[in-house]
N, C-alpha and C positions, 0 to 999 in steps of 0.2 A: 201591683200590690192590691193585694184584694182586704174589701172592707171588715172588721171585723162583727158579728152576727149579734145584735141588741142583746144586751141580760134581760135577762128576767126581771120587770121593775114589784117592789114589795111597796102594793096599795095601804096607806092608810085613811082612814076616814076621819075628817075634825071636822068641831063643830063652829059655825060662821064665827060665834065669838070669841072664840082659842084661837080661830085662825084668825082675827082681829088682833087677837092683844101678841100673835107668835110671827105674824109675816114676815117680818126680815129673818127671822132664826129659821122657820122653814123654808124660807126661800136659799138659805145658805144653805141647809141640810140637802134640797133638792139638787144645788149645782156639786155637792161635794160628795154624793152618795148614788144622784139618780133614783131617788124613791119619789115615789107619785103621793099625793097629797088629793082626799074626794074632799071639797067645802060642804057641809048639810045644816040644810034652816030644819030644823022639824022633822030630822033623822029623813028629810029628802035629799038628795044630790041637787047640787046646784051649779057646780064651779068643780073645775080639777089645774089641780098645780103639777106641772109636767118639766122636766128637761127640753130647754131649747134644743132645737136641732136647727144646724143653720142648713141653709138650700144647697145641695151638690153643685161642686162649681164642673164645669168643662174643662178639660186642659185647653189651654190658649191654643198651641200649636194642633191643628186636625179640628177644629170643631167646627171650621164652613167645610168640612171635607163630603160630599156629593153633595152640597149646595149649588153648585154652580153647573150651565149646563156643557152639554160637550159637543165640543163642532170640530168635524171633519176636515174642514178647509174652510179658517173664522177667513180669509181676506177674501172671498168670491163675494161679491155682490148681491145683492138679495135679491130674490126672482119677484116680489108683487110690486107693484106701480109704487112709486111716491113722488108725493107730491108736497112740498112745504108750504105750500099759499093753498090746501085744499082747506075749505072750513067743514 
């Protein structure tokens, strides 16, 4: 299942003390619409209020898949010296 391709988010710009006295109300707007939110002190940017996005998970089953390596014959013995008492 393939992922569907982000909309378009419709930027608005508020100012630090709208966005002060409005936070929870645009914070709801943002989870329920996806519009972006710019904060400005002095008509500067400062702050942007975005859609969470959470991290892409792996599918459980396949995700050590070519992590591990691969051997020909794992019970032959290993060819370099060992030694358990070498320091």
């Amino acid at each position: 299942m393939k992922a569907k391709p982000p909309l378009p988010r419709k930027t608005h710009h508020v100012a630090a003390a709208t966005f002060k006295a409005r936070c929870l109300e645009l914070m709801d707007q943002v989870r329920e619409t996806g519009a972006e939110f710019v904060v400005t002190k002095h008509g500067r940017p400062v702050a942007r209020l975005v859609p969470y996005e959470g991290a892409k998970r792996k599918p459980l089953f396949g995700a050590m898949k070519g992590t591990v390596l691969k051997f020909q014959r794992p019970l032959d013995p290993i060819e370099a010296d060992y030694d358990m008492d070498a320091d």
